[in-house]
Structures are given as C-alpha cells and as structure tokens.
N, C-alpha and C positions, 0 to 999 in steps of 0.2 A: 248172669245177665241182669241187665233193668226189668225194672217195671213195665210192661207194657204198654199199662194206663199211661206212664209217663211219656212214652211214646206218642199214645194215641192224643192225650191233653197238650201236650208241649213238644211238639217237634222242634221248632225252634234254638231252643235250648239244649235238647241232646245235641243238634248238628251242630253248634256254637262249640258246645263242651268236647266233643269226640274234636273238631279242630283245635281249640286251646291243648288239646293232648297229644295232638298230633295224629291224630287218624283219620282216613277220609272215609265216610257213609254215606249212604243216601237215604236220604229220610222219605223222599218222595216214592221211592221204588220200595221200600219196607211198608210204606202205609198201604201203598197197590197192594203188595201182596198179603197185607194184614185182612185187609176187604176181600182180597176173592177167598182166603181161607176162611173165612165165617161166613160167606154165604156158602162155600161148598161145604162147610160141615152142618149149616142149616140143613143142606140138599140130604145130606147123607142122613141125617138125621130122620127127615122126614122120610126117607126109602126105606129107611127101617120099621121105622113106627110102622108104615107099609108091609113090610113084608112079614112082621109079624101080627098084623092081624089077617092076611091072607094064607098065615099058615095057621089060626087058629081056626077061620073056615073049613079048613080041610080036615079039622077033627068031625070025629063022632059018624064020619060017615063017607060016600066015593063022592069027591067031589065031581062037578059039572067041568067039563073040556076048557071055558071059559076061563072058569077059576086058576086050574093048574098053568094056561096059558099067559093069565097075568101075574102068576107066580114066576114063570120063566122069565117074561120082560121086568119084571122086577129086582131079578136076580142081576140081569144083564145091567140094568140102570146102574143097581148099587155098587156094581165091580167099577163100572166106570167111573163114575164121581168118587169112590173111592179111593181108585188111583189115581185121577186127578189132585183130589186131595194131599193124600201122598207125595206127591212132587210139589208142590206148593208149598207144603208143611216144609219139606227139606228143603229148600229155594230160599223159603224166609230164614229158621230154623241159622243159616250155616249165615246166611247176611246178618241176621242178630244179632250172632254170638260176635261181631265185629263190634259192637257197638259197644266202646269202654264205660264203664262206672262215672258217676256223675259227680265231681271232685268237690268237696265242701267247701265252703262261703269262705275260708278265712285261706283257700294254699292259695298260692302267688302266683300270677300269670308269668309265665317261663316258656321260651320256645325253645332252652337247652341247660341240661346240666350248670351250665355256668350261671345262669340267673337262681341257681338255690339261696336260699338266704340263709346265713349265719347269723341265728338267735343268739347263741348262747356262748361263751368260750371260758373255759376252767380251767385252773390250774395256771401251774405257768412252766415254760421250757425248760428242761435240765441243762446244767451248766456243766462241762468239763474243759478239766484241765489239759486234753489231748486232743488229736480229730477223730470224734467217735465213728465206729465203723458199722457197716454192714451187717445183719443181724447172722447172713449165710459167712461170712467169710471168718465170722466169732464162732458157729455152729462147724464148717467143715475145721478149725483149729480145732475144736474141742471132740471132734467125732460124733454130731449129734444130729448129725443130717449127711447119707448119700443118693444122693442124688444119680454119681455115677453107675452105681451097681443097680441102683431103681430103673437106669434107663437100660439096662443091658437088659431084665428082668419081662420089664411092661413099657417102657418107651418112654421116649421125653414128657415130662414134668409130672412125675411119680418122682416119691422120695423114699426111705427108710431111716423113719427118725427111732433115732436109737437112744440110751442112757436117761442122761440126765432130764433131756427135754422127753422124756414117754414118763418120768415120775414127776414132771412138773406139769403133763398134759394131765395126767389122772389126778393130780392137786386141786387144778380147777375143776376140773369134772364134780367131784369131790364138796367143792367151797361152794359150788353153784348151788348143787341139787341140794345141798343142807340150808344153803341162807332160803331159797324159793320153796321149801319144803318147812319153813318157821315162821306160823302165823305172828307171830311176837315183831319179827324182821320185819313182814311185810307193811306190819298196820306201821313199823316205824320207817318204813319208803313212802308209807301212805300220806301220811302225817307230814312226812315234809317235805311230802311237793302240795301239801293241804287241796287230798282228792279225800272225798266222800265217797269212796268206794268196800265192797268187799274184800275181804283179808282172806277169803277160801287158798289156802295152797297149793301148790300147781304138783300135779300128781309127776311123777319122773317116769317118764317110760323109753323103753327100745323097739322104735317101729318097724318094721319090715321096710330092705329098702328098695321093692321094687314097687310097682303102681301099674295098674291094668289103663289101656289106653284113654277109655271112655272116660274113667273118675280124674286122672290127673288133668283130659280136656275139660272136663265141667269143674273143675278147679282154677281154671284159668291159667294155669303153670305150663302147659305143654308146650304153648311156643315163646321163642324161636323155638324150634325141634331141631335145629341144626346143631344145637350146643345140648342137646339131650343127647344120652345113649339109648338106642333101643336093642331090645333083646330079639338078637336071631330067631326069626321061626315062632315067636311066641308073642303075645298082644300084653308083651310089659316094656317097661322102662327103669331105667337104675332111675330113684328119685335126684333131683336136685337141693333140693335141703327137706330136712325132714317137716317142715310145716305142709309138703305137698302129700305126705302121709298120714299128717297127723289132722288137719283139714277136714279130708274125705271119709275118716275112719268112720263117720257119726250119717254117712249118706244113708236117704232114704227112714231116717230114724226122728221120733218125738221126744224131746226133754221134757220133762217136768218144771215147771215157773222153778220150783223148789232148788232144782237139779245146779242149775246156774246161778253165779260162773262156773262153768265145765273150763279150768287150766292145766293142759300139758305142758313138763318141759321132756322136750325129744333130745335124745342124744344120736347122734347118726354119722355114719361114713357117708357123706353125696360126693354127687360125680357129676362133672360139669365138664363139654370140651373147652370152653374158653377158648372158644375160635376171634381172631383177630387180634389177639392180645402178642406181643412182641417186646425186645427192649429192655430195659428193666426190672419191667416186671415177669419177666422170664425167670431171673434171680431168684435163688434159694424157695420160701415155700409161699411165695403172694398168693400165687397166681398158678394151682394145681388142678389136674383132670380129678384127683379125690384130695380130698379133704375129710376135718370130722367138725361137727360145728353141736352145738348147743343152742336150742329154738323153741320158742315159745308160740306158745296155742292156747286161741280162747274161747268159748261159746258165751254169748253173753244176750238179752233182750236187748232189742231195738232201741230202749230209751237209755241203758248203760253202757253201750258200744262206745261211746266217745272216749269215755272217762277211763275204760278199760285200756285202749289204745296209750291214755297219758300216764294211767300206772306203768306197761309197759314202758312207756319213755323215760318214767322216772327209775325203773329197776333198771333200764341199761347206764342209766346215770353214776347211780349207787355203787351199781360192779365196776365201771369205768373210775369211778374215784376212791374206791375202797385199796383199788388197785396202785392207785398215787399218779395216775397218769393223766398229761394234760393232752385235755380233747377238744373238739367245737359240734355244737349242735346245730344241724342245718334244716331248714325249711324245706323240703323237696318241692320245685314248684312245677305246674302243671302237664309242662312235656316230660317232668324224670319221675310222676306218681307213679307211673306205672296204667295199662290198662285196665285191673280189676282193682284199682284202689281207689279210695274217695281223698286218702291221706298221706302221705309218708315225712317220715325222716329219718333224716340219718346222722350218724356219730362219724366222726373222725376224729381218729389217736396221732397224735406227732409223733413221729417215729424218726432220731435222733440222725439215725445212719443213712438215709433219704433227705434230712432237712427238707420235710413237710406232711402235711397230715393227707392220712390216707383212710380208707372209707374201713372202719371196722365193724358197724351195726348198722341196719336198717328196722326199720318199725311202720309196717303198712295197719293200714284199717280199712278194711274192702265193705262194710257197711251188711247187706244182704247182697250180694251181689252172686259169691261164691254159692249159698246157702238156697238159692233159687233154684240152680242145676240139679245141684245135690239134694235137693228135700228135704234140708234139715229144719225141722221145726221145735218151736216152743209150744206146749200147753200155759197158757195162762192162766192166774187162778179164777178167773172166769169165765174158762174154757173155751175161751179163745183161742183158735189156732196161728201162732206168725213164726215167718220166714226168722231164723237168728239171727245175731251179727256175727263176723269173727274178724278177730285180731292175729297177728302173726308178728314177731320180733326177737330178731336174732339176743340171745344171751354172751355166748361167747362163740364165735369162728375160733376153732383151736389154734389153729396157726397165725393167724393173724395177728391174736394177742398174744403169742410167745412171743411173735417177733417184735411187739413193744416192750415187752419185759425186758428182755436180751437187750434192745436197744437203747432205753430206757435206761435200763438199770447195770448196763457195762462198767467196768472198769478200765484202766490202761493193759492190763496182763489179760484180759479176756475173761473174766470173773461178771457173774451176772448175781447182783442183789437179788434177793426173793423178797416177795412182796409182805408185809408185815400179814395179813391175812392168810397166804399161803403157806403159813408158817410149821400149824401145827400139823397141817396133813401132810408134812416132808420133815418129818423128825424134829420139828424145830430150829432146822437148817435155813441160817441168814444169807448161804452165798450157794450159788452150784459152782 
C-alpha cells in the first residue's frame, strides 16, 4: 500500500496516478472513511482509558451500585464503537489496498502495452542460410519436448522435457547461481553500467512453492486470482514466480542497516493458468501452466532502491549478452508498471523461428509499497525504524531462453550451438 499521509496531503495526485495506471479510485470516499476511522478510534480510545479507570475503582474494596453500573454502560459503549470501528477499518482497509503504487518521475505516460518505449537494442539478428524453424518443431525432431504424453498425464500445456534440453536447463541453472554468487562478476556488471552500488552476492535459494493467502495479498501478487491455482481445502496457492515467495519470507521481520542489501536468487517451478492466451503461443513451451524460472530478490533502504533496481537491469543485460543474444530493452510505461510497481522493464530476445522479439525479462521496483503490508523494516544506524524497499527481476525463465538458444543458435540439420559460457558446465560441448 501508499502512504497514507500521501493520501491525506495529496489526493490529487494519487487519483491522477491510479488513472495514468489504469485503475479507478475514489479518493473522496477513502478520505470519508479515513476521518470517521480516527475519530472512532479516538472514541474507542477514550472508552478505554474509561473503563480502565472504572475498573481500578473497584479495587481495594465492594464497590457502590453506581460504579459497577457505569461499568456495564461502558462496556456496552466500547462494544459498540468497537464494532463500528471494525467495519470501517475493513471498508477502508479493502478500498486502499486498490490504490496502485505511485509510478516515478521518469516512466512514460502509456494507456497500453504498445506505448512502452524501446531504450535500448543490442546486438544484431542472426543470419542463416535456410528458413529458420520453430524452437518446438527442432525440440519434438530431436525428442526433447512431449508435450503429447504431458497432456495425456496433466492436461494441455504441460510438457516433458527430456535429454538434451534438462542438461542444458541445469547448465544455466548452474552459470546463473555461480556468476550472481561472484562478488568479482558482480562489481564488473557494476562497473559497467557505472552504478555506485553494493557488490553483496545474492544468496541461491529453493523456496517453498506454496504461499498462505494473506502474505501472497499483502504482496500484491494475488490478483488476477483467475490465473493462480488455489489449493483445495487449504488457504495456499502454488506461487506464480518465486519472487512472491521470496518477497514475503522477511514479513513482519527487522534488518539491521548492516544486514542490507539482503539478495535472493530463487529457483522455482511456478504455475500460472494463462487464461486467454491462444494461437501461437500455444506452440511448444512459451506459454506453460508450469514453468521453472530463476528470480531475483532484494531488500535494500529507501535511499538505495533505485540503483538497486538498475543493477538488476544491468545483470539481466549481462546474462542476455553473455549469452550472444540480440535483445531490446523497453521502458514499461505507466498502464504496463503494473499496480505495485513504481518501475518496470522489460527485455525482449528475437527469437529467429517467430521473426520477432518476445518478452523474456521483467524487472519491477515496488519502492515500499510491498513492505508496508508485510512489516518489513530496516533498523537504521541511528535507530531509526523504515519501511524497506524491494526489487524483483527475472534472471532467466527456463524455457524461454532455451527457446532462444534453440533458435538462435540452429543449424540447417536441427543442431543447436551452445553458448560459449554454457560451455564448461556441459562437458565442453559446442553443439547438442
């Protein structure tokens, strides 16, 4: 959630900002109900103070008829304002949590997807000498994807990747966690995107992948809920990428100044329905109910969140050209942030056998937005208590970037080049 205050000083500007993002609010009905929740918890306040000095009367000795009788109407009072309260509190409480993150000075006013702006583009197109194919129709030639037996199994768009592509998924796995686990690596992504930032290593973990319903809502990830899976009978969810695990793990908890940056990288199977998607990207593994993706997580202070965010942008840089692959870096502007983001962008990889670039990374920066719900705080070393920042940004989507490799890197006989980097962790081996 926002700031309140920012609410209460600048209405204005929230209502502007939730429409530039495409949400509708009402600011004039949250500030109602911002005012009758503090005077009734003034009310309730003062029924207390109340009723605990009418229960201190009644020590030491029998009280008088009078007393225990404004004990009872005071009881009666407190219930009442109390539950009033209560319904107010959640009244406001569930219209708040509507009100998106307050998007930074520099994203780009956008009413859709299509107005993102392309910053940046690297690389240049692979050239061949044939008509390059399909990443699925090179993958069922060579038996490294069924699809058919996955759907007999678990149902349309499950796969069973098999062979080659399960030793080149564990390569990157592999190349990831070793370069994001080498402070050496990192100060040199640092360096040359020339950020002044920390070189702390991002710790590699395997998170659990379900999430209880409350934490993955005060994370801001639960909806839509139509494209989550929930668990029968039970108040979880399979996560959708592992940053909605790795986010929440630190709820309710205090860093140390010291402690930060606090970096995960998460490795995870998520699960997404991917309702409305048809076509195309039906084809081979775009566009799966599971996936396995590699995700980055940050805890960082308020005044380092920025820079944090563009180291992330510059490590997805790094792995995207380490890898030889030509991509475009896009501005996400203000309808595609998202609504707990203040930032985002994204990468897209050309991918040969489509002729055209498709979305392989995103990189959000939710500012405090998320860390509000969840209570994560910093100590400062002036002991100072603030809300953290956190950053989130994909590493590698597993499938996604096979499927540039594969395409990328084909030949005319169905032979897929290995990436010079993915080298040593596959025996040395230059082609699958």
């Amino acid at each position: 959630m926002i700031d309140i205050r920012l609410l209460r000083e600048n209405p204005e500007l929230v209502a502007q900002n939730a429409k530039n993002k495409g949400y509708e609010i009402d600011t004039n009905k949250l500030l109602s109900l911002d005012d009758e929740r503090r005077t009734l918890q003034q009310q309730v306040d003062e029924l207390r103070e109340k009723r605990n000095q009418n229960a201190a009367s009644m020590k030491g000795g029998r009280p008088d008829e009078a007393t225990i009788e404004e004990g009872k109407q005071i009881k009666i009072a407190l219930a009442e304002r109390e539950g009033y309260l209560n319904n107010v509190e959640a009244e406001f409480l569930e219209l708040f949590k509507k009100v998106p993150n307050i998007a930074a000075d520099d994203v780009p006013f956008g009413a859709s997807e299509d107005e993102n702006v392309v910053v940046k583009t690297v690389g240049e197109k692979p050239s061949f000498d044939f008509a390059p194919r399909n990443h699925y129709e090179i993958a069922e030639q060579r038996d490294w994807i069924d699809k058919e037996r996955a759907a007999k199994v678990s149902g349309a768009r499950f796969a069973y990747i098999k062979g080659e592509l399960v030793k080149l998924q564990l390569a990157i796995v592999s190349y990831v966690v070793n370069t994001l686990s080498d402070e050496a690596k990192l100060r040199e992504i640092a360096e040359g995107a020339g950020l002044d930032v920390s070189i702390k290593p991002f710790i590699p973990i395997l998170p659990p992948l379900m999430i209880r319903t409350d934490l993955y809502d005060a994370m801001d990830r639960l909806e839509p809920r139509d494209d989550r899976y929930k668990i029968e009978d039970e108040n979880l969810w399979l996560q959708g990428s592992a940053e909605h695990v790795l986010g929440s793990m630190h709820a309710d908890e205090i860093f140390d100044e010291s402690q930060l940056p606090f970096r995960y990288l998460g490795y995870a199977t998520s699960f997404r329905r991917e309702a409305g998607t048809y076509g195309k990207d039906m084809e081979g593994i775009l566009r799966m109910h599971q996936f396995d993706k590699l995700e980055m997580e940050s805890f960082t202070t308020a005044d380092a969140g920025m820079n944090e965010h563009l180291l992330f942008v510059a490590i997805q840089e790094y792995l995207l050209a380490s890898l030889g692959l030509h991509y475009q870096v896009l501005q996400k502007c203000t309808a595609d942030i998202g609504k707990p983001n203040a930032r985002g962008i994204d990468m897209e990889t050309w991918l040969p056998g489509q002729d055209k670039f498709r979305e392989t990374h995103t990189a959000d920066y939710m500012t405090d937005y998320q860390s509000r719900r969840l209570k994560t705080r910093v100590r400062r070393a002036d002991g100072d208590l603030e809300l953290v920042h956190t950053n989130d940004a994909t590493a590698f989507a597993l499938g996604r970037i096979m499927i540039a490799i594969i395409e990328n890197g084909q030949d005319a006989e169905g032979n897929v080049r290995v990436p010079e980097v993915l080298r040593p962790y596959l025996g040395s081996r230059e082609v699958l």
